[in-house]
C-alpha positions in Angstrom: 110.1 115.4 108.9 111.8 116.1 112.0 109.1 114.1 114.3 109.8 111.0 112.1 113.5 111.7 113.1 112.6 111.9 116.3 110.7 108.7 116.7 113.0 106.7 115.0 115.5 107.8 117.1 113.5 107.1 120.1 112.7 103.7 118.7 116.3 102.5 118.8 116.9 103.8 121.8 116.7 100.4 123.4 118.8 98.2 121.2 121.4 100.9 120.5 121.5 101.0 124.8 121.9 97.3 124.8 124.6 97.1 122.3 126.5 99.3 123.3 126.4 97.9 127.2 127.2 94.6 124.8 129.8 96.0 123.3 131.8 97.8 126.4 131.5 94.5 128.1 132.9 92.2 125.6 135.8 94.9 125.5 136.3 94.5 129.0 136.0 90.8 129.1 138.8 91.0 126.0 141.1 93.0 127.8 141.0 90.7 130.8 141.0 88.0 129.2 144.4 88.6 128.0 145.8 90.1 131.0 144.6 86.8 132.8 146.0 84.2 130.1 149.3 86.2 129.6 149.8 86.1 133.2 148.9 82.5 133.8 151.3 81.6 131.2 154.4 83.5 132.7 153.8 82.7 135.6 153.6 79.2 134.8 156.6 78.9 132.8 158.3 80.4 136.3 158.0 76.8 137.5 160.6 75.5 135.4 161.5 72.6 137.9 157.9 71.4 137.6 157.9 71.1 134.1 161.6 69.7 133.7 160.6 66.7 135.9 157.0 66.6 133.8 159.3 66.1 131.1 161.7 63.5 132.5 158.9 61.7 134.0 156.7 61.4 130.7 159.2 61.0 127.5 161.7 59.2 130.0 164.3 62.1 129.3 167.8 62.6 131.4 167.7 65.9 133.2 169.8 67.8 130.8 168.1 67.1 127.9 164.6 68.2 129.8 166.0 71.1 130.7 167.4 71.9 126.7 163.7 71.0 126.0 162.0 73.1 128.4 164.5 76.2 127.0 164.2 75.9 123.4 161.0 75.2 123.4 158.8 77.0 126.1 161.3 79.8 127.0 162.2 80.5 124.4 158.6 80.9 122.4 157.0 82.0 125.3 155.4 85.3 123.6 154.4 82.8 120.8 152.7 80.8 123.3 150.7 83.5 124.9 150.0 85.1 121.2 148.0 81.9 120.4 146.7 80.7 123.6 145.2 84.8 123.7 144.2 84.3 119.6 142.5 81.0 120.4 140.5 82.9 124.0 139.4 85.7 121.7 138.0 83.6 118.8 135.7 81.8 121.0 134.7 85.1 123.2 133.8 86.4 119.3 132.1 83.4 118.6 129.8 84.1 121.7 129.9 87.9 121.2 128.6 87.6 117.5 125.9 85.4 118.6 124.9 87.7 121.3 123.9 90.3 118.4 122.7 87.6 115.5 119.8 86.5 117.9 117.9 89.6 117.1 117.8 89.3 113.5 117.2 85.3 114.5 114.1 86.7 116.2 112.6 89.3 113.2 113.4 86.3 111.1 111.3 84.2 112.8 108.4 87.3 113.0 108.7 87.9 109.1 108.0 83.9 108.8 104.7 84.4 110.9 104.3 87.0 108.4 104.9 84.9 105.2 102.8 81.7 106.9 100.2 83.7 107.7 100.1 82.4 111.6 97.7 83.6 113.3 99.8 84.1 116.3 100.9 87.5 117.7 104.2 88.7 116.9 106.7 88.5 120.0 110.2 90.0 119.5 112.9 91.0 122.8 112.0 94.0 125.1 114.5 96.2 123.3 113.0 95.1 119.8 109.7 96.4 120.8 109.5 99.1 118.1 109.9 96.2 115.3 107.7 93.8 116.9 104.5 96.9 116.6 105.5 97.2 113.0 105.9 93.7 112.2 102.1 93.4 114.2 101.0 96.6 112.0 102.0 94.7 108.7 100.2 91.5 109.6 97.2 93.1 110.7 97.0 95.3 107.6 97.9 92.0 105.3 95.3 89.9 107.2 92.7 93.2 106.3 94.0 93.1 102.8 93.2 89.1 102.3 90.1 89.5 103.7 88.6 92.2 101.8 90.2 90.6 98.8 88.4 87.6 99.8 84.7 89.5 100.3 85.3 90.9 96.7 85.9 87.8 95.1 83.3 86.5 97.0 80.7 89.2 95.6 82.2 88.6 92.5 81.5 85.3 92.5 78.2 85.6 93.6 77.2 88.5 91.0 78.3 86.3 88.0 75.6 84.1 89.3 72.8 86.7 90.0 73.7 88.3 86.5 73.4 84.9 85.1 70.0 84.4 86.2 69.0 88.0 85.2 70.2 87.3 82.0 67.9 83.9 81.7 65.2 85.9 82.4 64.9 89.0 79.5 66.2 86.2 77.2 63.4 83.6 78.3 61.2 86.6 77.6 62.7 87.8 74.1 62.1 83.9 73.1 58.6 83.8 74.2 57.3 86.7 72.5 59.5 86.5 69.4 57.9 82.6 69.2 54.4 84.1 69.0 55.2 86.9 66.5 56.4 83.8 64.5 53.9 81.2 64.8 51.1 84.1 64.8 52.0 86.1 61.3 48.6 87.3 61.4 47.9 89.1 64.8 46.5 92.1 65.4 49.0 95.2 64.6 47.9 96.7 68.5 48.8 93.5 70.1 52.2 92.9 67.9 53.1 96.3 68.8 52.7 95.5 72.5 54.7 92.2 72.3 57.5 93.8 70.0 57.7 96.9 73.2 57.6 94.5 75.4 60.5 92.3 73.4 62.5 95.4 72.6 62.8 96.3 76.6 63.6 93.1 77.6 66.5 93.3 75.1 67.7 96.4 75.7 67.9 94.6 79.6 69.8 92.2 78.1 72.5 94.0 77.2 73.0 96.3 79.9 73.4 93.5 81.9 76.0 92.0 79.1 77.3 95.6 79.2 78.0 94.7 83.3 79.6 91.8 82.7 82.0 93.7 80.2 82.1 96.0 83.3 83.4 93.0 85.5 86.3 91.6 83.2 87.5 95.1 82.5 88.0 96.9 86.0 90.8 95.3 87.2 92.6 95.7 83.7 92.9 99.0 82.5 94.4 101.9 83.5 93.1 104.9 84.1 94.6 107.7 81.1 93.1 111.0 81.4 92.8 113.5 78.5 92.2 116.7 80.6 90.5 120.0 79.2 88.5 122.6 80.6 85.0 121.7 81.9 81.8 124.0 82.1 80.2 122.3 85.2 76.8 124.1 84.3 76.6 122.8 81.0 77.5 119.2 81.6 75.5 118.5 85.0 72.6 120.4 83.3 73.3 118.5 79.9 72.9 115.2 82.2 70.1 115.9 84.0 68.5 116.3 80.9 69.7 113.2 79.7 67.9 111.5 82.7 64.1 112.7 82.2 62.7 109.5 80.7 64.4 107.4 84.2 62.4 110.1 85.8 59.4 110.7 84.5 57.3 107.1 85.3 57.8 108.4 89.4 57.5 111.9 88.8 61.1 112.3 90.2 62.9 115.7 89.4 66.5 117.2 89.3 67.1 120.6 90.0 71.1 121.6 89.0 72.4 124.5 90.5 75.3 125.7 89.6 76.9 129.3 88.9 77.5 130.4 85.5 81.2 130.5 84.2 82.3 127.7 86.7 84.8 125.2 85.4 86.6 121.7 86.1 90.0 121.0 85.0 89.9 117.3 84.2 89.0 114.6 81.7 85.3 115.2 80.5 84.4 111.6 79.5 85.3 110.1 82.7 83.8 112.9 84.8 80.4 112.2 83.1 80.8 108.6 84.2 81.6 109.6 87.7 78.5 112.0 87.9 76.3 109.5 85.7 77.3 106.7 88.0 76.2 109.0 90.9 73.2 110.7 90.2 71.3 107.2 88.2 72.4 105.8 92.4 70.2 109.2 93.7 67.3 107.8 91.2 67.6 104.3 92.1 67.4 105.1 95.7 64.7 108.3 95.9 61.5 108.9 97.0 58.8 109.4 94.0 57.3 113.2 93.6 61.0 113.9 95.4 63.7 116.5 94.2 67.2 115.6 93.3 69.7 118.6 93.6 73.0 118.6 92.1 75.1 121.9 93.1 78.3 122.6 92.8 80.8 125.7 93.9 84.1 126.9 94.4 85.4 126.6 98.2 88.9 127.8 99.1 91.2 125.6 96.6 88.8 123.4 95.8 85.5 122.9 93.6 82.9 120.7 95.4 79.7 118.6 93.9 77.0 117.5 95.4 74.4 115.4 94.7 71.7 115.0 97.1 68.3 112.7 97.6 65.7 111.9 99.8 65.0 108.6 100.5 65.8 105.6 102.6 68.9 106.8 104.6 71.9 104.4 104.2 72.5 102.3 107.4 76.3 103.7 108.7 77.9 100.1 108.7 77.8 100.4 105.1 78.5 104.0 104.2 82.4 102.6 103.7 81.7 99.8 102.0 79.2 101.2 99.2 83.1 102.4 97.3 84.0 98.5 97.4 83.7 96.7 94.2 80.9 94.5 93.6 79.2 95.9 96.5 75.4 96.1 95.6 73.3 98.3 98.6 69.8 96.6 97.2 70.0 92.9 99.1 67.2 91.9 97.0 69.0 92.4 93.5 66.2 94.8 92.3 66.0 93.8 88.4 65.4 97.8 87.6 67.7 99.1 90.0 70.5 96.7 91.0 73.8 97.2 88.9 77.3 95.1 88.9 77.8 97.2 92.1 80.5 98.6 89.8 79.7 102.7 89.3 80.3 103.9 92.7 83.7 102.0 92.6 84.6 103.0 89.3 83.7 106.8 90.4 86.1 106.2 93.6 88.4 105.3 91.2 88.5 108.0 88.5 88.0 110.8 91.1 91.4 109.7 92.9 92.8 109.7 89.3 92.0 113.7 89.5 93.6 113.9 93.0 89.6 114.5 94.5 87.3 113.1 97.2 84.6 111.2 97.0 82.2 111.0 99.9 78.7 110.3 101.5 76.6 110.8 104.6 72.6 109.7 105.1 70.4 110.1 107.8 66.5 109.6 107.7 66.3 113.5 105.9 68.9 113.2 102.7 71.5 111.1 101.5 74.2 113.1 100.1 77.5 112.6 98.1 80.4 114.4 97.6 82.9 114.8 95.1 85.8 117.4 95.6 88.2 118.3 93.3 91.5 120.7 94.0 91.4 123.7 91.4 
């Protein structure tokens, strides 16, 4: 707290410099300003002769009535006089004194209307304005950050609708076709119906988890996170999950192996937990080797309990180890029918495990690829 102090006091240093030198000067120039006028004035009336004959020369007046004149009006008003010839010096010496200080909120004007156009040019405020002109850069930098990646999601939004869309022609092409020859063929052999009505049944099933993805897309932006918190056995669930898993690991001969000790607990919201560690460890499938282990551990460290999951196979390139939390983002380039998702589960994990106050992380190299959820106890 106190280095914040600090810096923002070193930050107006500047300006607070300048207007103060500003400020003593346009005291000075006051102060003088009067001396000089009130001086002038008196010693200007002095020359009574020269303004009784200005008056007898210009209005044609006798000498005694110029004189009358030059008393009851000059002399005797004279501190009148100088009161509003000094009023009228100081408005205008104001007048240039206010401007002197409104130019530097004229100039952050200006800067927040490069902000609000969106100009691409740099921010340029006065020497002693320097610490507003960073900021003012900062906030345009991290708006032009924000449009673009809000620009790249809608863009991989856009382009997912339409890879879904076509993965969605296909299983239904498919359903068609073979439900058209169980039709038209009442009388086929049971072992060959059963094959078509497997093979109609998966592509269904297809179907809707990729209807089920585009549920996925509609909904992620528009509901808020609401946890219902309770104790958590960590065992049991990840163990419980694993299980869950065997028929997705079977075909390759892919294992889990959960290790975690017995009594260790999560305080959070069960349902959405499961989602974040489903989401996590069907990735590790996807994206491991076959005849490979999975291992999901998970322990207590300091204030915190910490889960891994972690996989051999192709390591993740590091460009894209920060990007694999964006939504939409899809790793598999090639839309893999069997693997590639709405490239929502890693982003919906990011999103619940911030809603616990955790961490979610990951780090590959050409051994393992390993994520990492922590959670404060």
């Amino acid at each position: 707290m106190k280095s914040k102090t600090d810096n923002r006091r070193n930050d107006y240093t500047k300006l607070k410099s300048k207007v103060f030198f500003q400020m003593l000067f346009i005291i000075f120039a006051a102060a003088a300003t009067v001396i000089f006028l009130r001086y002038v004035i008196q010693k200007s009336f002095s020359f009574g002769d020269s303004i009784v004959r200005f008056l007898m020369d210009t209005f044609y007046l006798s000498d005694r009535e110029a004189v009358m004149l030059y008393q009851y009006i000059f002399l005797n008003n004279i501190d009148s006089i100088t009161l509003i010839v000094i009023f009228i010096a100081l408005v205008i010496l104001l007048k240039f004194a206010i401007s002197w200080f409104t130019k530097y909120f004229d100039e952050v004007s200006a800067g927040m209307d490069k902000l609000v156009e969106e100009s691409d040019a740099e921010i340029t405020l006065s020497p002693e304005l320097d610490f507003m002109e960073k900021k003012l850069n900062q906030i345009k930098n991290i708006l032009e950050k924000q449009k673009k990646a809000a620009l790249d999601a809608e863009q991989r939004k856009n382009d997912l609708v339409v890879y879904l869309a076509h993965d969605i022609k296909t299983p239904l092409t498919s359903v068609i076709g073979y439900l058209s020859l169980l039709d038209e063929a009442p009388d086929m052999p049971s072992e060959q119906k059963a094959k078509y009505v497997g093979i109609t049944l998966e592509k269904a099933y297809r179907l809707e988890q990729l209807i089920n993805e585009f549920f996925e897309i509609t909904r992620f932006n528009l509901q808020t996170i609401v946890l219902n918190k309770e104790e958590i056995n960590l065992q049991f669930m990840l163990q419980q999950m694993a299980d869950e898993f065997y028929p997705m690991l079977t075909p390759q001969e892919k294992q889990v192996s959960v290790n975690v000790p017995d009594g260790l607990t999560l305080w959070g919201d069960a349902d959405k937990l499961a989602r974040v560690f489903n989401n996590i460890l069907k990735n590790a499938i996807a994206y491991s080797y076959e005849n490979s282990v999975i291992d999901i551990s998970a322990v207590q460290q300091d204030k915190n309990i910490v889960v891994t999951f972690t996989n051999q196979g192709n390591p993740i390139p590091q460009a894209k180890l920060d990007t694999i939390f964006e939504k939409f983002y899809r790793l598999d380039s090639a839309r893999s029918t069997n693997t590639g998702g709405a490239g929502l589960g890693l982003a919906i994990a990011q999103e619940i495990v911030t809603a616990h106050a955790g961490t979610i992380s990951v780090e590959s190299n050409p051994e393992n690829t390993k994520f990492t959820v922590k959670f404060p106890l």
